[in-house]
C-alpha positions as CSV (number, residue, x, y, z in Angstrom):
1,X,0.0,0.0,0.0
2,X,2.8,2.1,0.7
3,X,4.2,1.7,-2.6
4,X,1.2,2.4,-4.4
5,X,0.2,5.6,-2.5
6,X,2.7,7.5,-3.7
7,X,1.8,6.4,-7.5
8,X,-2.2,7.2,-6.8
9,X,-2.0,9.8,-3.5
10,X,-5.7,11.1,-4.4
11,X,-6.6,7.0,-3.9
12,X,-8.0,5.8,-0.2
13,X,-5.7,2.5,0.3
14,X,-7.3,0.5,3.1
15,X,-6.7,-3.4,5.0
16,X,-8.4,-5.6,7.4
17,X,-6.1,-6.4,9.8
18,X,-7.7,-9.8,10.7
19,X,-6.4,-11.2,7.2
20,X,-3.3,-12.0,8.6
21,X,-4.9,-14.0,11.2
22,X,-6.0,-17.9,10.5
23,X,-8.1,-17.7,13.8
24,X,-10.0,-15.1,12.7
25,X,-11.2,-15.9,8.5
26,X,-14.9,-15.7,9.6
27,X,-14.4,-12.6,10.8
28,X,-12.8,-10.9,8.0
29,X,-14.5,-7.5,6.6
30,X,-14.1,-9.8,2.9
31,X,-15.4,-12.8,4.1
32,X,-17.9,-11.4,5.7
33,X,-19.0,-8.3,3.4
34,X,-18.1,-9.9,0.0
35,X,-18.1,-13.5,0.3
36,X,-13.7,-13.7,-0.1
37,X,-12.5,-17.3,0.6
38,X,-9.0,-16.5,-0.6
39,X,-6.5,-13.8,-0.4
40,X,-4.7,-11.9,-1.9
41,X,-8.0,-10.2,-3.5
42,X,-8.7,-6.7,-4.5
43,X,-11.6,-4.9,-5.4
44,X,-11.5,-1.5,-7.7
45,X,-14.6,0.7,-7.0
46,X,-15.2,3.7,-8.5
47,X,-16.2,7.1,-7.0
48,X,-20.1,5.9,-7.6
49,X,-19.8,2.7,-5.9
50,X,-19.7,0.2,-8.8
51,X,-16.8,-2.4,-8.7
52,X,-14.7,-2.1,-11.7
53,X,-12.6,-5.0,-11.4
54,X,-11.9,-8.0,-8.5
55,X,-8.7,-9.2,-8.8
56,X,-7.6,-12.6,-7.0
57,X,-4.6,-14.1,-6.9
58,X,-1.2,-12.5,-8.0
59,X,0.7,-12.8,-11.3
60,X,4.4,-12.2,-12.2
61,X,4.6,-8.7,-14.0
62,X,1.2,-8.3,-12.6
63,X,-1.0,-4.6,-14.6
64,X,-4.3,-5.9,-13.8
65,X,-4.5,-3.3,-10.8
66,X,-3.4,-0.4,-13.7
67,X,-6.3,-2.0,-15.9
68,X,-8.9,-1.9,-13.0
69,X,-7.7,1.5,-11.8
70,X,-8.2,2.8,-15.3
71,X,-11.8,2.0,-15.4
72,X,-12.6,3.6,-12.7
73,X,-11.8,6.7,-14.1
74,X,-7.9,7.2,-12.6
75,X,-5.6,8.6,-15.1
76,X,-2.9,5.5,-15.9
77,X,0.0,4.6,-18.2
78,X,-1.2,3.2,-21.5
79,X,0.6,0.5,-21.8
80,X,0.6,-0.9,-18.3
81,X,-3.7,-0.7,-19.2
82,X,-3.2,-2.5,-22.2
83,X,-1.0,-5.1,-20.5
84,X,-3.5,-5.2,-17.5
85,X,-6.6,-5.4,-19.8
86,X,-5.1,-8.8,-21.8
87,X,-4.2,-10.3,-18.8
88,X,-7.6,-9.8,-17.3
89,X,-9.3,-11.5,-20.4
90,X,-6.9,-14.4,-20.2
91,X,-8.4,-15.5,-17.0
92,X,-6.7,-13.3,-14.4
93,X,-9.6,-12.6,-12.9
């Protein structure tokens, strides 16, 4: 998140911290909000609400966050979107 924040500083990064804890999966704001079995997973929602990508899992050379934050209106390399949007249709969630 840290990383990222300085890339995106007008973007609210946020984390649960009871996804580090095993004891505690049933209580997870995922789990329990949006039905998560599996981590890592990230959701993209626009100013409006509306989720613009889910992404699950993580991928070497990974632009599928770039792709998702691109839809949602946030101003993004081109290429890193184009890279992010082929690896989203390929099955990268």
């Amino acid at each position: 998140m840290k990383a990222n924040h300085a890339r995106y500083p007008n973007i609210t990064f946020t984390s649960d911290p009871n996804e580090r804890d095993s004891a505690n999966f049933d209580e997870r704001a995922s789990r329990k909000l949006y039905g998560v079995s599996g981590i890592p997973a990230q959701f993209i929602i626009d100013r409006d609400g509306k989720i613009e990508a889910v992404l699950n899992g993580y991928l070497n050379d990974d632009a599928r966050l770039e792709a998702g934050l691109a839809r949602a209106g946030i101003k993004v390399d081109p290429a890193l979107v184009a890279k992010g949007e082929a690896q989203l249709k390929s099955g990268g969630s």
